[in-house]
C-alpha positions in Angstrom: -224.2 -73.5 40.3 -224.5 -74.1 36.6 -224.6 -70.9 34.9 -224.0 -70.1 30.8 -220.9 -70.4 29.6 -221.9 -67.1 27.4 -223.0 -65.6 30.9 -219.6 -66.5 32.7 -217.6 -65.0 29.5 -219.6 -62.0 29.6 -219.2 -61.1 33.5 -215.4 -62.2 32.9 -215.1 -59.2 30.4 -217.0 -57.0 32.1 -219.5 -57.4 29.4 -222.2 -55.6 31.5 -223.7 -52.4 32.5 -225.4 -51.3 35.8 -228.8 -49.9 35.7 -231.4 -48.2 37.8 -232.7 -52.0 38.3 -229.4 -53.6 38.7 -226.3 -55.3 36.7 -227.4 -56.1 33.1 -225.6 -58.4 31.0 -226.9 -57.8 27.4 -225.8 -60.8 25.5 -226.9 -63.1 27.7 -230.1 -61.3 28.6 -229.4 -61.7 32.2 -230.4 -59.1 35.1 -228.4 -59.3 38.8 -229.9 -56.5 41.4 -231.6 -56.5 44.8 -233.5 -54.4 46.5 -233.3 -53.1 50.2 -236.2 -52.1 52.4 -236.9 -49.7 55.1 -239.0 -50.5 57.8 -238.7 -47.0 59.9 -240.8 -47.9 64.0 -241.3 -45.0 66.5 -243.2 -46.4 70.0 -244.1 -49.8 68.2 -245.9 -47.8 65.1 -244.7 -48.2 61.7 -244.3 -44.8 60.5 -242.9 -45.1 56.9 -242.3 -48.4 54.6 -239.5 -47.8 51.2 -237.9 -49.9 49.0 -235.0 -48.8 46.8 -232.7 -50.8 44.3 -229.1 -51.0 45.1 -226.3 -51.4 43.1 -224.1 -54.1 43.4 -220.3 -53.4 43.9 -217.2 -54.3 41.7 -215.9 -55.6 44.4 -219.1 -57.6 45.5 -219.2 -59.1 41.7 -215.5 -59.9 41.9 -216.8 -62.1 44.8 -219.7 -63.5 43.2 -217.4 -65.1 40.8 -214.2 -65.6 42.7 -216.7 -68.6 44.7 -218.4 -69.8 42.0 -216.1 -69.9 39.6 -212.5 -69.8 41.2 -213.0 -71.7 44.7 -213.0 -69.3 46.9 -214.6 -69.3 49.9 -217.9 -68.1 50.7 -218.8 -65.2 53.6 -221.3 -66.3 55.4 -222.5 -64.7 57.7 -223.3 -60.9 55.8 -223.9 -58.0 57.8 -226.3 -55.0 57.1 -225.1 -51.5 58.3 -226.7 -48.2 57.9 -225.0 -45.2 56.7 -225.9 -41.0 57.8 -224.1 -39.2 55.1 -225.6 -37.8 52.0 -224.1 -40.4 50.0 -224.8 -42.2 46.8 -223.1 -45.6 46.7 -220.5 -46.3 43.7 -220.1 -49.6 41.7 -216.3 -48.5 43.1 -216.7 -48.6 46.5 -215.3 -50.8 48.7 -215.1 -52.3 52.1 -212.0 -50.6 53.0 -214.0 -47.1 52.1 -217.5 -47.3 52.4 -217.5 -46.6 56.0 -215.9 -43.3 55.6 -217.8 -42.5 52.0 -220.9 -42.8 54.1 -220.7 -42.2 57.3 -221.5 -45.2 58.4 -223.8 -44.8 61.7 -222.9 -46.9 64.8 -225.2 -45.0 66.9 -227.5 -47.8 67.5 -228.0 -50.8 70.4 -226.4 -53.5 69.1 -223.2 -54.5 69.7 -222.0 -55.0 65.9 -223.5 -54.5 62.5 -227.0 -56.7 61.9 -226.3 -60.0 60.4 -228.0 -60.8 57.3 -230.0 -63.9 57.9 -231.4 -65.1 54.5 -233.2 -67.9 53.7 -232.2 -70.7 51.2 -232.6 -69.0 47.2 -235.4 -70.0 46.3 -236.7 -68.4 42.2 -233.6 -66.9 41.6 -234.1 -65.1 44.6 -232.8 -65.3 48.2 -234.2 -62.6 51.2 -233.9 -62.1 54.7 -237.9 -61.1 55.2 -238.2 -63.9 57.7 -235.4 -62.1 59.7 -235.2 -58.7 59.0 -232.1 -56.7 60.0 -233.1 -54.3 63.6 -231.3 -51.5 64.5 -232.4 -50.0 67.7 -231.2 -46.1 67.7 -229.4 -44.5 70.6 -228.8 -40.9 69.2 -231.0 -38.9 66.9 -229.7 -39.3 63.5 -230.4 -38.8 59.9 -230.6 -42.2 58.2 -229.5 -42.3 54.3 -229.2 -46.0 53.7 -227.3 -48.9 54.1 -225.1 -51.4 52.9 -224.0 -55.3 53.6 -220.6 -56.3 53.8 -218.7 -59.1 55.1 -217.0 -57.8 58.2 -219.2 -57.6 61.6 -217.8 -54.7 63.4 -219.2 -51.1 63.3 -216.7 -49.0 61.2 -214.8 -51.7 60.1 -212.8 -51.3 56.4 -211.8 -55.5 55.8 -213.7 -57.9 53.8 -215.6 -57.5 51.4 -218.5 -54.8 49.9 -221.5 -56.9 48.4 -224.1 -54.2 48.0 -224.6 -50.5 48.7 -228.1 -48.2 48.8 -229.1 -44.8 49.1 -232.6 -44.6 49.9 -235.3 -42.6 48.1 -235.9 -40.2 51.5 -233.5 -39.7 54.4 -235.1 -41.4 57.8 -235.0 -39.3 60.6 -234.8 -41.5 63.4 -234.3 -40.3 67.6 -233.4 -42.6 70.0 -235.2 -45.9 70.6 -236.6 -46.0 67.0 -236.0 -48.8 65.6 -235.3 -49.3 61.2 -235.5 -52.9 60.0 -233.8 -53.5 57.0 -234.9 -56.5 54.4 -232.5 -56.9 51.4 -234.2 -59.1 48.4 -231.1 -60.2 45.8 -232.6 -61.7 42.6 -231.0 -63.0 39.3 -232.8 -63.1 36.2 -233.3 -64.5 32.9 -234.8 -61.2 31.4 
């Protein structure tokens, strides 16, 4: 990936600012963000459709760089997970305490958290709408939003936070609902 040397300096120094729309970097005119939506199913009907911007973590922009700047190896494969507490993501958060800043919800079918299957970037953008994340609800629950990190097992605290949301309304699921999750990452030249 050949990006700006301005750009590179900029995210280096922590020459940016988070918006409502994402990470900003000013100088270089330059706009990182994604967005994550909620697909809420009861007996095969959609019932409710919401999109909401998520921030993207320090520790998930440390990452960023760390592989295409420093070397390091990539995660792949991501995993979505979906959170029940009342709780509004920080650009602080991390693997190690999202799950018990959130609540993270393991009250759901599958065995471990959804994998995020993207698709190739493609317009500064890369999306796993082809393959969107299912969680199939065993438990009535209250659903705030969700995050993607690298670590596959419910609750777990290693690896690394990419990207956290809380969504616009809470999702009240009961068992067998099912949410599908899409999360859309874009960079661009602003």
């Amino acid at each position: 990936m050949n990006l700006p040397k301005s750009l590179l300096n900029d995210l280096k120094r922590h020459g940016y600012e988070f918006t409502e729309n994402g990470l900003f970097v000013p100088r270089a005119n330059v706009m990182i963000g994604g967005i994550m939506t909620f697909e809420h199913v009861r007996g095969g009907e959609l019932i409710e459709v919401e999109h909401a911007h998520n921030i993207v973590t320090n520790q998930g922009l440390n990452h960023i760089l760390d592989v295409v700047l420093h070397g390091t190896t990539a995660v792949s494969p991501w995993y979505i997970a979906p959170f029940e507490g009342n709780y509004t993501p920080l650009a602080t958060d991390t693997a190690a305490n999202i799950t018990a800043n959130s609540t993270e919800c393991t009250a759901y079918d599958e065995a471990t958290r959804v994998e995020y299957n993207e698709a190739a970037a493609s317009s500064q953008s890369t999306t796993n709408s082809a393959n969107k994340a299912t969680f199939t609800f065993n438990a009535t629950k209250t659903i705030y939003g969700a995050f993607l990190a690298s670590a596959s097992a419910k609750s777990a605290t290693t690896g690394t936070l990419l990207a956290a949301v809380k969504a616009g309304t809470s999702k009240a699921v009961v068992s067998a609902d099912q949410l599908l999750i899409t999360y859309t990452i874009s960079a661009t030249s602003t």
